[in-house]
Each structure stands twice: as structure tokens, then as C-alpha cells.
C-alpha positions in Angstrom: 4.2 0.0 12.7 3.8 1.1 9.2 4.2 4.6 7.6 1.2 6.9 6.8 1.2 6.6 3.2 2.8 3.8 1.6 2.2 1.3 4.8 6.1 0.5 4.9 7.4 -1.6 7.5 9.0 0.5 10.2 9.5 -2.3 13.3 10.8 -0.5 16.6 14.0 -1.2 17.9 14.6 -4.7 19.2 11.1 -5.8 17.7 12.0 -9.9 18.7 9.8 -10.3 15.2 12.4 -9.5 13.2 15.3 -10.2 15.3 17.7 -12.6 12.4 14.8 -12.3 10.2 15.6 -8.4 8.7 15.4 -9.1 5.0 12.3 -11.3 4.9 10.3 -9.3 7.4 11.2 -5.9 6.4 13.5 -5.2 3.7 12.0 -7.1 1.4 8.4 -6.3 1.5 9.4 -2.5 1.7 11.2 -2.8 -1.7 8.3 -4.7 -3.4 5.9 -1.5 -2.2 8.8 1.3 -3.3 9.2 -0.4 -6.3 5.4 -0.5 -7.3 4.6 3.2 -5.7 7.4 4.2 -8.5 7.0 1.8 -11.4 3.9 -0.5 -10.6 0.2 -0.5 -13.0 -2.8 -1.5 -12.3 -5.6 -2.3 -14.9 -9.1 -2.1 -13.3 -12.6 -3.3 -14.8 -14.9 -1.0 -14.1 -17.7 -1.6 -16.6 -19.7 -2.6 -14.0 -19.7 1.3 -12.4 -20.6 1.8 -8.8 -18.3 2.7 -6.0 -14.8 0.7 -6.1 -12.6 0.7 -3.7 -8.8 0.2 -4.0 -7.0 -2.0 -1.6 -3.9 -0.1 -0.8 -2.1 -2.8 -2.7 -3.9 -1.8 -5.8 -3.7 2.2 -4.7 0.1 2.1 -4.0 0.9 1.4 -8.1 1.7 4.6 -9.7 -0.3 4.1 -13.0 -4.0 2.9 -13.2 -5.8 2.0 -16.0 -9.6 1.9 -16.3 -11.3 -0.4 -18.9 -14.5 -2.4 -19.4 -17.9 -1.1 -21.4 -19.1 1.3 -18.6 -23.3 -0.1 -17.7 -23.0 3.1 -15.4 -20.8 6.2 -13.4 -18.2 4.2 -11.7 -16.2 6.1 -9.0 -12.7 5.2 -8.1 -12.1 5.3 -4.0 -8.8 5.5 -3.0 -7.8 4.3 0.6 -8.8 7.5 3.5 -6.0 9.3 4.9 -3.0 8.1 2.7 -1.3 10.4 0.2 -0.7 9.0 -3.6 0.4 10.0 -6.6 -0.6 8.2 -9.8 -1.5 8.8 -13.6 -4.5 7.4 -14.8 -5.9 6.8 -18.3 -9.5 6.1 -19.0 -9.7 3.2 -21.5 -13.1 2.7 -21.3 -16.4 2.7 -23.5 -19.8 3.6 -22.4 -21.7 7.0 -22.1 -20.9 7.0 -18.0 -18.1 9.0 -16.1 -15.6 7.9 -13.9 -14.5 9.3 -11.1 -11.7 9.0 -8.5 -11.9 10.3 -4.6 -10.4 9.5 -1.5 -12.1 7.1 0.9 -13.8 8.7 3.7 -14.1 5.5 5.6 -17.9 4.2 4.6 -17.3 3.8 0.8 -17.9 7.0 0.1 -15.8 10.2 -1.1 -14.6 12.2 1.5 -14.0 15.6 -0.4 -13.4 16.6 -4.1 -13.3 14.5 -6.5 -12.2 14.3 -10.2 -13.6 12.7 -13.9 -11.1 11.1 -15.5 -11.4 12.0 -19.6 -12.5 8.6 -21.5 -10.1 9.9 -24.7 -7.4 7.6 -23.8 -4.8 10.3 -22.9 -2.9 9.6 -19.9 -3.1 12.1 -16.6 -1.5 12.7 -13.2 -3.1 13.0 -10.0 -2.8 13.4 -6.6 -5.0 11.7 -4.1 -4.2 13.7 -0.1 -6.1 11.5 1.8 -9.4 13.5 1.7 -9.1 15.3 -2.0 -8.4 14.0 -5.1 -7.1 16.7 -8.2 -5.4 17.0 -11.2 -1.5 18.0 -11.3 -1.8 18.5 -14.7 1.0 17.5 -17.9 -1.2 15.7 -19.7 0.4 13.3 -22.2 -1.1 14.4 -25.8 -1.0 12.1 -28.3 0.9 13.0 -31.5 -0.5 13.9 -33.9 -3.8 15.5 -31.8 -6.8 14.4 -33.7 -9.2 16.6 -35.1 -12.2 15.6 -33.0 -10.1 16.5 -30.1 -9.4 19.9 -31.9 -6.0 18.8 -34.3 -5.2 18.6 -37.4 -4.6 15.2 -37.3 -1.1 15.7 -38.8 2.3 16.8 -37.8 2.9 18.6 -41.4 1.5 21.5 -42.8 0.4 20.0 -46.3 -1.1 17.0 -44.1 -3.5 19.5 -41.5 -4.3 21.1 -44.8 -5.4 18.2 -46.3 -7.1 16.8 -42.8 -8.9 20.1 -42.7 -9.9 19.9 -46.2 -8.5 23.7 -46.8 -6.2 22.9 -49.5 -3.1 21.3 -50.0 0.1 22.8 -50.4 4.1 22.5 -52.5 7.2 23.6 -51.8 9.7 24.6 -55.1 13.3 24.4 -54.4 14.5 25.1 -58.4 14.0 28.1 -59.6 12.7 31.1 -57.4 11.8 29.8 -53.7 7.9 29.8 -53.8 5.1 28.8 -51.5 2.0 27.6 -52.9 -1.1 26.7 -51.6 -4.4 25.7 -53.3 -7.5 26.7 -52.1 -9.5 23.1 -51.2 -12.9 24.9 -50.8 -13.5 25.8 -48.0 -16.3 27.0 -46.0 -19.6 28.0 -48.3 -18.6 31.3 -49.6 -15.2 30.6 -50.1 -13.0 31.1 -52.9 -13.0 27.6 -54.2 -10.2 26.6 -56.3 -7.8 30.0 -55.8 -4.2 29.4 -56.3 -1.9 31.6 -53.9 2.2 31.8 -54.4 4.0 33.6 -51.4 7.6 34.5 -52.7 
């Protein structure tokens, strides 16, 4: 027999198959699956896009990556009925989504299913057997670039700069003053202004 989710060994009492044979027969192969299902990846080509469905050695690692130049959708199929939890992180290039559901059995989702963002960041899931959602924490990379709606900076005179508002000093002698010059701006602006805060 085997457990519902990670397919560990669990022989009955007695089982003559592992009578003075423990450790190779059961022990062992359990510890190679809890040691994957907690610290395992798996990087995946998927540039050729269609359905792909994971083995439940592949599905059991708790990170996947996705690469390849996408030629269509791909969708990610996770084995039916199982429970996982995994990140995943969309490496890929291409103008197609990727997806990941559950197996229902004929290669094909058996309920929800979720895109995986191609921007690299990395993001937890869960996969019930039937659904597959988001669990949220998101890593975000630091600093968060602009086109993903950043400054592209972890200081303020950088983001200034990055945003093409201005730059900005800092005086320790004398009196304690802030000040920032005015970069421009949007048309209309007031291009060029100097501004102290005190």
C-alpha cells in the first residue's frame, strides 16, 4: 500500500516482502520521497506547450521550474487525486501562458486552474487533487523594477533618478537640509525648480 499523497510505502504487518529487508524496501525509498516533497526541484521544458503531465516523481518536488521558448499555451497537469504543495517560477519566453491543474484522469484538468506569471518571480501553490490555486507570498525581487511598477532602486535619490523626477542631497554641515531638484517632469512641469525642506 502507499499513502494518498506522497505514494509512501506503508507495507501491512508481516508483509513477507519486507520481512529482513526494512531499510531497502521501505525506509529508504520513503526518505528519498520526504526529502524531495520538502527540498526537491524540478526544471521542465515546456517550449513545446500542450498538455504535460507530471509523473508523481516529478510532481512530489516542492519547487518547479518552467523554461524553454513557449511555440504555444502549455498547461502543467499534476497527478488526479493527490494533494501538493510546490512554488513555481516561470522562466520562460514566448507570448503563450502556462498553466497548471490537477489531472482528471484523461489528460485533462479536472477543475480550476492557474497561469503561472512569465516575470521570473517565484510563487506557491497548492494542487488538492482536483483544484489548483495560488497561496500567495510571492517572492519580489529587490529592487522591483519599474516595468513591473518600481523604482528600480532601494534609495530615494536612485527611484528619483530611475523615474527621471529629479535627484536629490542630503547636507549634514551646517543647517540639516533636504534638497531636491526638479528633473522635469511630466509636460507642464516645473522643470528645473530647486526645493530645500529644513
Amino acid at each position: 500500500m502507499a499513502t494518498d499523497n506522497l505514494a509512501l510505502i506503508t507495507p501491512a504487518q508481516g508483509d513477507p516482502s519486507v520481512r529482513n529487508n526494512w531499510a531497502a524496501a521501505v525506509v529508504n525509498p520513503n526518505m528519498v520521497t520526504i526529502d524531495t516533497a520538502i527540498s526537491g526541484g524540478l526544471s521542465k521544458d515546456v517550449s513545446a506547450g500542450g498538455t504535460i503531465i507530471l509523473t508523481q516523481d516529478e510532481a512530489v518536488n516542492s519547487s518547479l521550474v518552467l523554461t524553454g521558448s513557449l511555440a504555444a499555451n502549455a498547461t502543467i497537469l499534476y497527478p488526479e487525486t493527490a494533494a501538493f504543495n510546490f512554488s513555481a517560477q516561470n522562466n520562460t519566453t514566448g507570448s503563450f501562458l502556462v498553466s497548471i491543474g490537477a489531472n482528471n484522469g484523461s489528460g485533462a484538468p479536472a477543475g480550476t486552474t492557474v497561469n503561472v506569471p512569465q516575470d521570473g518571480t517565484t510563487q506557491t501553490y497548492r494542487s488538492d487533487g482536483t483544484n489548483v490555486f495560488a497561496r500567495g507570498g510571492a517572492s519580489i525581487p529587490i529592487p522591483l523594477p519599474i516595468s513591473s511598477g518600481g523604482t528600480g532602486s532601494i534609495t530615494a535619490s536612485g527611484a528619483l533618478t530611475n523615474l527621471g523626477v529629479g535627484t536629490m542631497a542630503y547636507s549634514v554641515s551646517g543647517p540639516r537640509a533636504l534638497t531636491i531638484q526638479n528633473g522635469g517632469g511630466p509636460s507642464g512641469g516645473n522643470d528645473g525648480d530647486v526645493f530645500f525642506i529644513y
